[in-house]
C-alpha beads as a LAMMPS data file, in Angstrom:
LAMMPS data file: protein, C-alpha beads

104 atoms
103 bonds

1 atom types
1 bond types

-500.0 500.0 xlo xhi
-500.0 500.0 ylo yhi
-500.0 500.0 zlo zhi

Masses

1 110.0

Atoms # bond

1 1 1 0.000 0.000 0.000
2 1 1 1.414 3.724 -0.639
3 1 1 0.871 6.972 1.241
4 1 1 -1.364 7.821 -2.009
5 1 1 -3.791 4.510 -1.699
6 1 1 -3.868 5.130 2.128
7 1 1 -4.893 9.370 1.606
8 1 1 -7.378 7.627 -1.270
9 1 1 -8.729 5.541 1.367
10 1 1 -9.359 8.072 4.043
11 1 1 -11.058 10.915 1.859
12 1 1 -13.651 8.115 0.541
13 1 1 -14.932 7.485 3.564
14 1 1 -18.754 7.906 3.568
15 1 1 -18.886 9.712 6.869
16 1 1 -15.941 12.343 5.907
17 1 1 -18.300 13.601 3.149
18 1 1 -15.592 15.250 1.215
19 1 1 -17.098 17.372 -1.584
20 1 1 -13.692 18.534 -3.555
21 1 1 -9.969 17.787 -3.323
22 1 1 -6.889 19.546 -4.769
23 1 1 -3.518 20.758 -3.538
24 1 1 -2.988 24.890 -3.538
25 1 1 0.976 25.816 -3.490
26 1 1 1.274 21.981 -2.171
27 1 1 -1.100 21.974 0.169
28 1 1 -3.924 19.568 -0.161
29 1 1 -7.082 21.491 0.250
30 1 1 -10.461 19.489 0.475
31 1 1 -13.808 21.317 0.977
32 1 1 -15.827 19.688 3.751
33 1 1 -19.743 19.433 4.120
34 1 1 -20.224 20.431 7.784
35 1 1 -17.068 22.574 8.756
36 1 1 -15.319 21.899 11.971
37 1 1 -17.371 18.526 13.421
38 1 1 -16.183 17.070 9.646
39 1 1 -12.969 18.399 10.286
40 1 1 -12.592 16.849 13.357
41 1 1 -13.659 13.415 11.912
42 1 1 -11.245 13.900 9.170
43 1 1 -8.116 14.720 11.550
44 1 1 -9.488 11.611 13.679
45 1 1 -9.377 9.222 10.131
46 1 1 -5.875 10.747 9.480
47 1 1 -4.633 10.020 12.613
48 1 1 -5.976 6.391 12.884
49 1 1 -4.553 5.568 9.403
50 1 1 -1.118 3.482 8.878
51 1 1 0.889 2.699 6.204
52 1 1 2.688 -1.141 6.793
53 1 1 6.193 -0.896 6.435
54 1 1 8.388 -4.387 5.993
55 1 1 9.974 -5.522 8.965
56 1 1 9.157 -2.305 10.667
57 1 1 6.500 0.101 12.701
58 1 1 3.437 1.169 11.214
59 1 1 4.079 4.944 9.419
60 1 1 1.512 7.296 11.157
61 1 1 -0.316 10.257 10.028
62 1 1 -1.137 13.962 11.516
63 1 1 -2.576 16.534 9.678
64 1 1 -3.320 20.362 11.011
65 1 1 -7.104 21.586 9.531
66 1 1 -8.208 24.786 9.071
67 1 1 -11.584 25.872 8.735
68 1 1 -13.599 28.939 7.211
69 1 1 -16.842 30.046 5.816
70 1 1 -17.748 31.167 2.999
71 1 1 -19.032 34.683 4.316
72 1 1 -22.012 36.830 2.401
73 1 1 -19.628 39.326 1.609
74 1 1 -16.735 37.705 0.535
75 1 1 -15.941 38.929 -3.015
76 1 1 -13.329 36.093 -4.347
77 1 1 -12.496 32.856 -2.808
78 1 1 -9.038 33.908 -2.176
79 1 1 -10.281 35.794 0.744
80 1 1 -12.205 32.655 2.129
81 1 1 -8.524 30.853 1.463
82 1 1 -6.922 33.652 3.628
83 1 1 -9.203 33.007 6.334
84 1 1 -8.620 28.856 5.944
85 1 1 -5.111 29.516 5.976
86 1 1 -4.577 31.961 9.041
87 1 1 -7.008 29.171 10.912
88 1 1 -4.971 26.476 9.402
89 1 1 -1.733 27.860 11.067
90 1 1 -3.210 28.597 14.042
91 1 1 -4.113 24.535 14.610
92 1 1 -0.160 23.952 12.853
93 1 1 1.138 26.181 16.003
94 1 1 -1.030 24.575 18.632
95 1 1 0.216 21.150 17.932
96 1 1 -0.072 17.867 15.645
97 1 1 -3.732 16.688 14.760
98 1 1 -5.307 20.170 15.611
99 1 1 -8.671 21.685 13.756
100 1 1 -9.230 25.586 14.247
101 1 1 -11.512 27.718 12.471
102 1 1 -11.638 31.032 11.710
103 1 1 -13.595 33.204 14.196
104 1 1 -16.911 34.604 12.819

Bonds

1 1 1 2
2 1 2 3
3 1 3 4
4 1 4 5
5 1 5 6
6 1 6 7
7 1 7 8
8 1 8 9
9 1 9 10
10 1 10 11
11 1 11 12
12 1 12 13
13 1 13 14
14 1 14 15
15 1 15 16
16 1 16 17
17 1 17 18
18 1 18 19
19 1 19 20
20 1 20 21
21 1 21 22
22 1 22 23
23 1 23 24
24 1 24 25
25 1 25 26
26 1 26 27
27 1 27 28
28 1 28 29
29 1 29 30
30 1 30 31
31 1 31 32
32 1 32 33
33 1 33 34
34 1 34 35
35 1 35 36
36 1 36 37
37 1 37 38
38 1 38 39
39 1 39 40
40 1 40 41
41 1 41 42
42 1 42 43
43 1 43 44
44 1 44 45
45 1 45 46
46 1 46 47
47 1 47 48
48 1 48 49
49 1 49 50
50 1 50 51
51 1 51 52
52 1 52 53
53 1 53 54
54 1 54 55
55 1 55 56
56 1 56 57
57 1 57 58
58 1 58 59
59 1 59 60
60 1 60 61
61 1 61 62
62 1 62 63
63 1 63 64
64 1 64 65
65 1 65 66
66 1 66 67
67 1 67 68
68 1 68 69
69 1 69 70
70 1 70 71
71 1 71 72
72 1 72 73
73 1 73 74
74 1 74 75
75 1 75 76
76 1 76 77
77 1 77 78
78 1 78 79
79 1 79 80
80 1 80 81
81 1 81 82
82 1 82 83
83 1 83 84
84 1 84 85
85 1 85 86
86 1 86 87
87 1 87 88
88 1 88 89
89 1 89 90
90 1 90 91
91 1 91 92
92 1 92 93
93 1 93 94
94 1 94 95
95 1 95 96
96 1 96 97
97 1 97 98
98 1 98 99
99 1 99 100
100 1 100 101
101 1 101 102
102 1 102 103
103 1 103 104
């Protein structure tokens, strides 16, 4: 199994509902149905994934999730991005397998 068939596996899941993928300046940005309590099940998936190895441990996953809104007066999606992104370092600088969201 690779670290692409394992990703593949995680974002089908039925429960993650996972509307669009695609990576951003290497990133991988997904768009979630539900915001932060389908983040949180995401990060959870992520973290209880592994990737056998011969001979040797299990390689684990963490991810760091931001989440934003799409906001009535948002004029491009590069601002809803910004807002994704500032959230998304936020949960990157309070730890592994974090989910923040941008305050409303």
């Amino acid at each position: 199994m690779s670290v692409a068939s394992s990703w593949s596996q995680i974002y089908s899941n039925p429960h993650l509902t996972v509307r669009s993928l695609a990576d951003l300046d290497g990133r991988r940005v997904a768009l979630l149905q539900g915001g932060v309590q389908h983040a949180l099940r995401l990060c959870q998936a992520v973290s209880a994934a592994e990737l056998p190895l011969d001979g040797e441990q299990p390689l684990r996953f963490t991810t760091s999730i931001g989440v934003a809104h799409l906001r009535m007066g948002d004029e491009s999606f590069d601002q809803l991005l910004t807002r994704a992104d500032a959230a998304l370092y936020m949960a990157k600088n309070t730890g592994r397998n974090r989910v923040c969201a941008d305050p409303e």
